[in-house]
PDB file of N, CA, C and O in Angstrom:
ATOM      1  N   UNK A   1      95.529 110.135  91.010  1.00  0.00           N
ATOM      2  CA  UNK A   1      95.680 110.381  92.437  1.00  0.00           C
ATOM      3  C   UNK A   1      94.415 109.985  93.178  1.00  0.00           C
ATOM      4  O   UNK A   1      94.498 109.080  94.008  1.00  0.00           O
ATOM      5  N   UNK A   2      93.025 110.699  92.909  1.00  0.00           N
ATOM      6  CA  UNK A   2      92.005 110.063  93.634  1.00  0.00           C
ATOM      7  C   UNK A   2      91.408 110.567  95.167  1.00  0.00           C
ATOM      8  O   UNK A   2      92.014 111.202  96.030  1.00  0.00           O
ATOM      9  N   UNK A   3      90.180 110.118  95.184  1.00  0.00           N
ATOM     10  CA  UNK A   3      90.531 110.842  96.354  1.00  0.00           C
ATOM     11  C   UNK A   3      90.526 112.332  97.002  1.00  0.00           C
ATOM     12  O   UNK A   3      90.652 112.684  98.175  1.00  0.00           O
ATOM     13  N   UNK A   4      90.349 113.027  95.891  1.00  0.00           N
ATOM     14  CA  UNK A   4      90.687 114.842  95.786  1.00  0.00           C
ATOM     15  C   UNK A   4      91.432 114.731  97.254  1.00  0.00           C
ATOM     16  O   UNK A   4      90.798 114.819  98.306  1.00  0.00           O
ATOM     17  N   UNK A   5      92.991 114.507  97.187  1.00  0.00           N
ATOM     18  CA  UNK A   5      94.109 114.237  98.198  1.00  0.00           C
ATOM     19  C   UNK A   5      95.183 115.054  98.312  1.00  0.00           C
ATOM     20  O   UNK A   5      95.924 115.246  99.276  1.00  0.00           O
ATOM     21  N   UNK A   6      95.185 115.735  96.693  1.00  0.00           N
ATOM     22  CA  UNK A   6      95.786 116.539  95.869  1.00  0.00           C
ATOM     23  C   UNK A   6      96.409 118.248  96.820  1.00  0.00           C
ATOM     24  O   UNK A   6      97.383 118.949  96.547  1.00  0.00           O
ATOM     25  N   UNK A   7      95.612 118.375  97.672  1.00  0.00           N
ATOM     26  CA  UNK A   7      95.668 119.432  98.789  1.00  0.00           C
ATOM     27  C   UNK A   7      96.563 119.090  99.742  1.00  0.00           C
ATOM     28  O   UNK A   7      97.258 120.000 100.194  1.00  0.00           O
ATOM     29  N   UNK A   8      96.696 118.097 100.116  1.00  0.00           N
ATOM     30  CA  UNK A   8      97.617 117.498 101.536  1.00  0.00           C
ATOM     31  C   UNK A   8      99.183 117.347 100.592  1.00  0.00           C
ATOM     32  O   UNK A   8      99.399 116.887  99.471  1.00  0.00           O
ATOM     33  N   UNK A   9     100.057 117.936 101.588  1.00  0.00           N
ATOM     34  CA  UNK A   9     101.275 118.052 101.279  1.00  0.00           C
ATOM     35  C   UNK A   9     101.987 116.427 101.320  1.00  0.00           C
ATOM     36  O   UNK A   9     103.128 116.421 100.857  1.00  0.00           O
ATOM     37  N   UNK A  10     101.583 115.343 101.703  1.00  0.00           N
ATOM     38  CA  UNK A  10     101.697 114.437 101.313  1.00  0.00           C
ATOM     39  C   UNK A  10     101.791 113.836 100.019  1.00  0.00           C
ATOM     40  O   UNK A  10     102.772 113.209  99.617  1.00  0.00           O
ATOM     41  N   UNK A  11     100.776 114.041  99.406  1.00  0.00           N
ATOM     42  CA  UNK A  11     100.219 114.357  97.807  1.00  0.00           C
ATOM     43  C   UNK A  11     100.849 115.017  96.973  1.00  0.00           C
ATOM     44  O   UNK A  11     101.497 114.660  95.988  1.00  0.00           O
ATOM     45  N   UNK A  12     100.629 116.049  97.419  1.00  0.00           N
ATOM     46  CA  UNK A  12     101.232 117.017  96.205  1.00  0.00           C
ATOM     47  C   UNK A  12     102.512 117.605  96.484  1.00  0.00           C
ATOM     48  O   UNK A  12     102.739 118.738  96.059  1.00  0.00           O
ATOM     49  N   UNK A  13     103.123 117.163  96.951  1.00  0.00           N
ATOM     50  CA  UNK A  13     104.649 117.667  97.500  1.00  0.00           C
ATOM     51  C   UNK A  13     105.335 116.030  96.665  1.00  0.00           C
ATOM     52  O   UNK A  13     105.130 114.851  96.954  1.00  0.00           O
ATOM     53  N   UNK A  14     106.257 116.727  95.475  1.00  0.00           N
ATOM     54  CA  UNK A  14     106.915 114.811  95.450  1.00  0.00           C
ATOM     55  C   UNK A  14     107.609 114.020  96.040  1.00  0.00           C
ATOM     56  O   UNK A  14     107.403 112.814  96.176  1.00  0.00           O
ATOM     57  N   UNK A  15     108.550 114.694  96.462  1.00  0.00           N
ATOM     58  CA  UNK A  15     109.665 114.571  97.705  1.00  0.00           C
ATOM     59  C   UNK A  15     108.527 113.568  99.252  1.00  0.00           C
ATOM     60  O   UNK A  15     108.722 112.463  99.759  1.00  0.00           O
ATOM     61  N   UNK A  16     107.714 114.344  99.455  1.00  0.00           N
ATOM     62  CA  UNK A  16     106.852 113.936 100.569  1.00  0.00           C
ATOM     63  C   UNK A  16     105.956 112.391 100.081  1.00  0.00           C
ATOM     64  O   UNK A  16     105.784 111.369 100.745  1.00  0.00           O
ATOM     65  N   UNK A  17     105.545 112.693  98.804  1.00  0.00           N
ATOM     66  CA  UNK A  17     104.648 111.696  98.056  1.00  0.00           C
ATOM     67  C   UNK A  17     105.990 110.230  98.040  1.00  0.00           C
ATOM     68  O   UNK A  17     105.802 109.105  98.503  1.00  0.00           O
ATOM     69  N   UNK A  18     106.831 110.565  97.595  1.00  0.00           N
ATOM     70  CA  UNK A  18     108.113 109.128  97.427  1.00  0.00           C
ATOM     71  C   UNK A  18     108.245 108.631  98.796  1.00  0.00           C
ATOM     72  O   UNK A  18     107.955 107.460  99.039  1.00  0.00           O
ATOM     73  N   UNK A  19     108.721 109.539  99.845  1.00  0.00           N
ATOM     74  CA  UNK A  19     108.624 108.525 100.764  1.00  0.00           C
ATOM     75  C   UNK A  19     107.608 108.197 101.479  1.00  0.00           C
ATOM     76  O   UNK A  19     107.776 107.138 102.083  1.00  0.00           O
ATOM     77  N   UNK A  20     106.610 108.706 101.640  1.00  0.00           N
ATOM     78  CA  UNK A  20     105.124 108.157 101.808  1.00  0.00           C
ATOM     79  C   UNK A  20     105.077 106.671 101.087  1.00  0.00           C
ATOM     80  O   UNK A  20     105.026 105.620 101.727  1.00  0.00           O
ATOM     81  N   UNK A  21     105.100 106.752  99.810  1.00  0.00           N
ATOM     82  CA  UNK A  21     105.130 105.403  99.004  1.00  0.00           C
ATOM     83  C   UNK A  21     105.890 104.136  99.234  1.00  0.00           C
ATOM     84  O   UNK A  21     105.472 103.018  98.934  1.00  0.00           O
ATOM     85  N   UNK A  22     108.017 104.630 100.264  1.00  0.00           N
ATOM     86  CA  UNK A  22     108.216 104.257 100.177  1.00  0.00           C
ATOM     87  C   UNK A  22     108.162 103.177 101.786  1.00  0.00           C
ATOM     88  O   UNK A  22     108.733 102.107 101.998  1.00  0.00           O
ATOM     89  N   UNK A  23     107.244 103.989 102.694  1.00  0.00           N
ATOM     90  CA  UNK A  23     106.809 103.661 103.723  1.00  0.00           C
ATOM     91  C   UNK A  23     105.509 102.289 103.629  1.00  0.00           C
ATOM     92  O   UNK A  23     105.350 101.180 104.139  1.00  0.00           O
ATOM     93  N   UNK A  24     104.760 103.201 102.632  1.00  0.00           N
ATOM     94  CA  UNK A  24     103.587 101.894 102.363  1.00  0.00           C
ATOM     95  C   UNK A  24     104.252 100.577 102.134  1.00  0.00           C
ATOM     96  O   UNK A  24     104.159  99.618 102.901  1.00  0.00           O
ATOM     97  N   UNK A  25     104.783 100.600 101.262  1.00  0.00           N
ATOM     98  CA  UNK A  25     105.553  99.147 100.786  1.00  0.00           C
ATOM     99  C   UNK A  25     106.479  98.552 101.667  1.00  0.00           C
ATOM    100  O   UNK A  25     106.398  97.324 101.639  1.00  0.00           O
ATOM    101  N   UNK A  26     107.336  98.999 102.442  1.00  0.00           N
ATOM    102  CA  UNK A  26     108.252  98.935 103.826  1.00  0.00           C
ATOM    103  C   UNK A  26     106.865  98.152 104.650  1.00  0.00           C
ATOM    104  O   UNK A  26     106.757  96.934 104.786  1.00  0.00           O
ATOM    105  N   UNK A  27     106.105  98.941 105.025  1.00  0.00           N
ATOM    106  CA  UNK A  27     104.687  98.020 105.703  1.00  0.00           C
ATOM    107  C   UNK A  27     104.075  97.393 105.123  1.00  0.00           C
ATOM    108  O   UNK A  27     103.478  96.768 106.000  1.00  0.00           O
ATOM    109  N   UNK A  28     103.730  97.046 104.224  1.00  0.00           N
ATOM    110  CA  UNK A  28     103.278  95.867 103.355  1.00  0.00           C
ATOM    111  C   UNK A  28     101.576  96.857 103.373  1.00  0.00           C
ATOM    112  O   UNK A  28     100.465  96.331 103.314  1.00  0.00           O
ATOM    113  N   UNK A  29     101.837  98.198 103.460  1.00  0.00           N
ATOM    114  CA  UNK A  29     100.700  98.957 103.399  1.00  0.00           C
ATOM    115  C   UNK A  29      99.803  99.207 101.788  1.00  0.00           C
ATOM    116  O   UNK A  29      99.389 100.363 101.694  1.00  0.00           O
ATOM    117  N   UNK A  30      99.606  98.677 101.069  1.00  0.00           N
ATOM    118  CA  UNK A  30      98.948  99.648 100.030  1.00  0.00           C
ATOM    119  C   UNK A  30      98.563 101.411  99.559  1.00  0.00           C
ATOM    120  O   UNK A  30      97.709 101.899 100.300  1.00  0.00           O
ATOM    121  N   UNK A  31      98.852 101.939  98.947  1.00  0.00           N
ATOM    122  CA  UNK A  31      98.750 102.782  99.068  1.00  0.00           C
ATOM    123  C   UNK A  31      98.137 103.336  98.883  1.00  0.00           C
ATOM    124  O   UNK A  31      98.228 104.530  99.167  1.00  0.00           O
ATOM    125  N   UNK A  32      97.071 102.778  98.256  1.00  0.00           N
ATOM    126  CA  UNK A  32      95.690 103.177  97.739  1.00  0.00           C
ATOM    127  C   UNK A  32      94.245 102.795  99.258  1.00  0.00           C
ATOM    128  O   UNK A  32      93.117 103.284  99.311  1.00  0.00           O
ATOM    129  N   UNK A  33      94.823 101.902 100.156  1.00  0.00           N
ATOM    130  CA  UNK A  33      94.373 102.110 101.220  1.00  0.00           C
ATOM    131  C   UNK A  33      94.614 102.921 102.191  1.00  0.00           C
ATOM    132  O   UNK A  33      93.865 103.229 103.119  1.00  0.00           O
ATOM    133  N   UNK A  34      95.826 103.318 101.938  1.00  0.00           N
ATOM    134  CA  UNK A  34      96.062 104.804 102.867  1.00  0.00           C
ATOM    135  C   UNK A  34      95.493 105.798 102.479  1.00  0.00           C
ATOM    136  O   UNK A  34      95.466 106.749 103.259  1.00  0.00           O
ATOM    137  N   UNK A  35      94.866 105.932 101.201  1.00  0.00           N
ATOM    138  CA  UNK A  35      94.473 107.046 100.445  1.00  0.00           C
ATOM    139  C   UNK A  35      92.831 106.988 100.691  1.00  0.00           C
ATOM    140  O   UNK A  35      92.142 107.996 100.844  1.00  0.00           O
ATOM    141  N   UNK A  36      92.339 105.649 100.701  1.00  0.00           N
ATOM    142  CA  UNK A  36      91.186 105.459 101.070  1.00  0.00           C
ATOM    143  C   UNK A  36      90.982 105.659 102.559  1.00  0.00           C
ATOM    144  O   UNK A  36      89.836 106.106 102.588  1.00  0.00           O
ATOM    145  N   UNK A  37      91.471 105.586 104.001  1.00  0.00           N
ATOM    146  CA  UNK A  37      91.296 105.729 105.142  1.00  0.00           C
ATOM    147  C   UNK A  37      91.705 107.435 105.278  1.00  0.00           C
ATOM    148  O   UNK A  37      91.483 108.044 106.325  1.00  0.00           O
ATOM    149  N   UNK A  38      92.266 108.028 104.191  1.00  0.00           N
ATOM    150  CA  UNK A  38      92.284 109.193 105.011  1.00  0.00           C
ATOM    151  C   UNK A  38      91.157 109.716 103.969  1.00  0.00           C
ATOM    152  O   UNK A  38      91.328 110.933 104.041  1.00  0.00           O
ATOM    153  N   UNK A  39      90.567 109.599 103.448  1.00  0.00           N
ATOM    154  CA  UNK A  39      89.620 110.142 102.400  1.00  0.00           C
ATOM    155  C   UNK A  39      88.195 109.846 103.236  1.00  0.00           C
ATOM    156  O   UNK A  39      87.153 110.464 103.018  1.00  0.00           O
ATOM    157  N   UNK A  40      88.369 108.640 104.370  1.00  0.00           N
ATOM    158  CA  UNK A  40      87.442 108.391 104.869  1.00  0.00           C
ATOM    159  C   UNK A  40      87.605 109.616 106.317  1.00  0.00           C
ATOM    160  O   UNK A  40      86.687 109.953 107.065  1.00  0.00           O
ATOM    161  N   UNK A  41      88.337 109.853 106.345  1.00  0.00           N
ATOM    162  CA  UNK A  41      88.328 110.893 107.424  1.00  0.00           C
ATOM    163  C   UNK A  41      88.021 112.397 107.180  1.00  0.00           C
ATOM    164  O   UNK A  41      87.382 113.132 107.933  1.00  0.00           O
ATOM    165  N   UNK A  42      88.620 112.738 105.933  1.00  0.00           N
ATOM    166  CA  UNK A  42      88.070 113.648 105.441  1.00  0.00           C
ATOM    167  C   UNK A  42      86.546 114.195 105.177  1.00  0.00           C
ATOM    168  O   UNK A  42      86.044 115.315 105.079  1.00  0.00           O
ATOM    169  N   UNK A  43      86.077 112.897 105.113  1.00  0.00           N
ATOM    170  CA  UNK A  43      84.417 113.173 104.567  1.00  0.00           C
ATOM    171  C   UNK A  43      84.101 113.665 105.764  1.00  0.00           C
ATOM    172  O   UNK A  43      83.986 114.891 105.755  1.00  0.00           O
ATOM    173  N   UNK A  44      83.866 112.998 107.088  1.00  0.00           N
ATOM    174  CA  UNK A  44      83.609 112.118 107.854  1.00  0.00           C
ATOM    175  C   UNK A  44      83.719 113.467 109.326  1.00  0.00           C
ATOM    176  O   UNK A  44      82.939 113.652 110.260  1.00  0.00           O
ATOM    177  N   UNK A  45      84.954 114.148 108.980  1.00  0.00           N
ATOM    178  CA  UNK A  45      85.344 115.502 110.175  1.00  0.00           C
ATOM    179  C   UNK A  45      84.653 116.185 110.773  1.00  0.00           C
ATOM    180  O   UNK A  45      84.832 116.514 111.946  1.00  0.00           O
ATOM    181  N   UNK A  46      83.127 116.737 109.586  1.00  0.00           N
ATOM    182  CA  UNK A  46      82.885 117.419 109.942  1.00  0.00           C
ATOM    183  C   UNK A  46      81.220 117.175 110.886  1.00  0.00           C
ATOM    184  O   UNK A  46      80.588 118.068 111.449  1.00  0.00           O
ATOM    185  N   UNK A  47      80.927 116.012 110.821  1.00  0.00           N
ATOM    186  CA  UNK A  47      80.111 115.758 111.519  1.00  0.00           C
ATOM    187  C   UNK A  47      80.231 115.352 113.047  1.00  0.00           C
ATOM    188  O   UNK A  47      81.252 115.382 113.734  1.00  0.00           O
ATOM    189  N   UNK A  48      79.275 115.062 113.328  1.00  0.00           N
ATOM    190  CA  UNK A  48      79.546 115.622 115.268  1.00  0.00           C
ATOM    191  C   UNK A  48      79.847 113.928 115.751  1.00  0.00           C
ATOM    192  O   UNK A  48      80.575 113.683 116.713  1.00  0.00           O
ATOM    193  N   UNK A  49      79.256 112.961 115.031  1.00  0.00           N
ATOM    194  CA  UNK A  49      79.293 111.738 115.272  1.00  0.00           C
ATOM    195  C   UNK A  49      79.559 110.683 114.405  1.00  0.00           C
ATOM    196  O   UNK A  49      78.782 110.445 113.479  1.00  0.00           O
ATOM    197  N   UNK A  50      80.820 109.852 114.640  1.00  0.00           N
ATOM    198  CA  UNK A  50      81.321 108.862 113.985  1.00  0.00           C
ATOM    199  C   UNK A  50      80.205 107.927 113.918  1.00  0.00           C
ATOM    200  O   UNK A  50      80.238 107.035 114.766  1.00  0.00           O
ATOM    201  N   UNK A  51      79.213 107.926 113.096  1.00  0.00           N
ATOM    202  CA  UNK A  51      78.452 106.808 112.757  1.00  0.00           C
ATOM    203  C   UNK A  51      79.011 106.351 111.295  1.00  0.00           C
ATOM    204  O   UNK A  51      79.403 107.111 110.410  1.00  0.00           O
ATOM    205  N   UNK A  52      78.955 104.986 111.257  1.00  0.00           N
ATOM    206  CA  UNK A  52      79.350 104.520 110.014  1.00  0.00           C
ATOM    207  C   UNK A  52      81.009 104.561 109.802  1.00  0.00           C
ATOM    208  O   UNK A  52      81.576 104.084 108.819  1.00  0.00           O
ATOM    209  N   UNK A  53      81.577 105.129 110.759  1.00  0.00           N
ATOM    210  CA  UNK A  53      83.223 105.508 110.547  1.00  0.00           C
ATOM    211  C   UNK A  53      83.758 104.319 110.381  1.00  0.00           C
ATOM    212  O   UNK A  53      84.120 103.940 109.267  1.00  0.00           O
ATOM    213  N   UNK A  54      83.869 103.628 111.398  1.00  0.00           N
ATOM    214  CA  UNK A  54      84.342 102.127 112.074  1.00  0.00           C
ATOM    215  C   UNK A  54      84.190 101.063 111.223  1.00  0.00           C
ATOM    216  O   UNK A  54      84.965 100.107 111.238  1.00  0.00           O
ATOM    217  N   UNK A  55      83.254 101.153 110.485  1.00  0.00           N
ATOM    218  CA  UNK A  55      82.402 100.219 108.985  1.00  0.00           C
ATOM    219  C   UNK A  55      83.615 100.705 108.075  1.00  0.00           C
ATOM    220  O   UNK A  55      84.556 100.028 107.659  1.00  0.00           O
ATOM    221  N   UNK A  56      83.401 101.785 107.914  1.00  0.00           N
ATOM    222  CA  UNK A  56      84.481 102.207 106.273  1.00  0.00           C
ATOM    223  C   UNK A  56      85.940 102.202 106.652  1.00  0.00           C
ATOM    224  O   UNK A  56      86.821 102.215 105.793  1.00  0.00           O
ATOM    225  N   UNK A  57      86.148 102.185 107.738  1.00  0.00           N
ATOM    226  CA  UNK A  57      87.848 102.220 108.317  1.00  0.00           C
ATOM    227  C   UNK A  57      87.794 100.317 108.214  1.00  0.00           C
ATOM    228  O   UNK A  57      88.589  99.855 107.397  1.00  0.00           O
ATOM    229  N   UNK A  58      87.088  99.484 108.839  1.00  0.00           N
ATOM    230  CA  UNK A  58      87.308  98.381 108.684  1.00  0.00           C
ATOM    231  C   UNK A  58      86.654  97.438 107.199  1.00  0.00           C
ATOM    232  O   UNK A  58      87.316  96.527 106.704  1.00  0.00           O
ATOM    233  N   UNK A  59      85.831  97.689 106.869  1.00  0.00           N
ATOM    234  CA  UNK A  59      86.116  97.644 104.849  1.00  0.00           C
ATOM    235  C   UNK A  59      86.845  98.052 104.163  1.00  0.00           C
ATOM    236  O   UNK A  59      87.052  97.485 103.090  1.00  0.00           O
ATOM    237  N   UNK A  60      87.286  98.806 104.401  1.00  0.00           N
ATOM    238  CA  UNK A  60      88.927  99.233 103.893  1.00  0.00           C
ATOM    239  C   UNK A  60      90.224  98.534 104.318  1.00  0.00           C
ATOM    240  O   UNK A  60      91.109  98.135 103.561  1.00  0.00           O
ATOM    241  N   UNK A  61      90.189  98.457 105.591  1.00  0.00           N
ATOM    242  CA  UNK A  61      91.737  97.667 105.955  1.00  0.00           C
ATOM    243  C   UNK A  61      91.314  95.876 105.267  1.00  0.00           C
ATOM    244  O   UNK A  61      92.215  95.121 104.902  1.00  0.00           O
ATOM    245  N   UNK A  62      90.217  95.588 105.228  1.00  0.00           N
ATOM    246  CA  UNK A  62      90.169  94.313 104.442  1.00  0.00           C
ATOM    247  C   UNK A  62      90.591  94.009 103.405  1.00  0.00           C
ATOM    248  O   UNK A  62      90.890  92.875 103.030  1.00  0.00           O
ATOM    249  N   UNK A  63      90.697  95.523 102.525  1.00  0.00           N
ATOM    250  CA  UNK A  63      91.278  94.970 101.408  1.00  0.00           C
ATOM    251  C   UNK A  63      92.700  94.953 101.510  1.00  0.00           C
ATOM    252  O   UNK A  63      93.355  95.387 100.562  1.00  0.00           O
ATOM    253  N   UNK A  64      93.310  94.480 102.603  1.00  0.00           N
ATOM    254  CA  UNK A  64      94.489  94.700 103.052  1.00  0.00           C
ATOM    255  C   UNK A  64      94.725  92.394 102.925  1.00  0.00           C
ATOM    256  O   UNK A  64      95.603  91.536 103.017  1.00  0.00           O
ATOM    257  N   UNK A  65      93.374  92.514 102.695  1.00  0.00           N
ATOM    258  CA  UNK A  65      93.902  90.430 103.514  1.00  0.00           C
ATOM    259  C   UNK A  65      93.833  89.994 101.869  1.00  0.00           C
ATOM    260  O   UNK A  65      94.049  88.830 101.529  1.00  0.00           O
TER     261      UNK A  65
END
């Protein structure tokens, strides 16, 4: 799984996890980049200022090309 993602009912719900999966692929999304952009948000919440956010949200969707 990865990510410690395992908490979000997305994840750990299977029912929720299948069609999540079956959405990524419907969008030509990866799903391991969805897992990476919200993992980047997670870190990222609790500070007061998105520095560096915009960098790891867009190094990530690259591995999309």
């Amino acid at each position: 799984m990865g990510h410690n993602l395992i908490d979000l009912p997305l994840w750990s719900d299977l029912d929720a996890r299948s069609i999540l999966e079956s959405l990524c692929k419907q969008h030509r999304v990866p799903i391991e980049v969805l897992e990476e952009l919200v993992s980047i948000q997670r870190e990222r919440q609790s500070q007061e200022r998105a520095d560096g956010v915009y960098q790891a949200i867009t190094e990530t969707l690259d591995q999309m090309e």
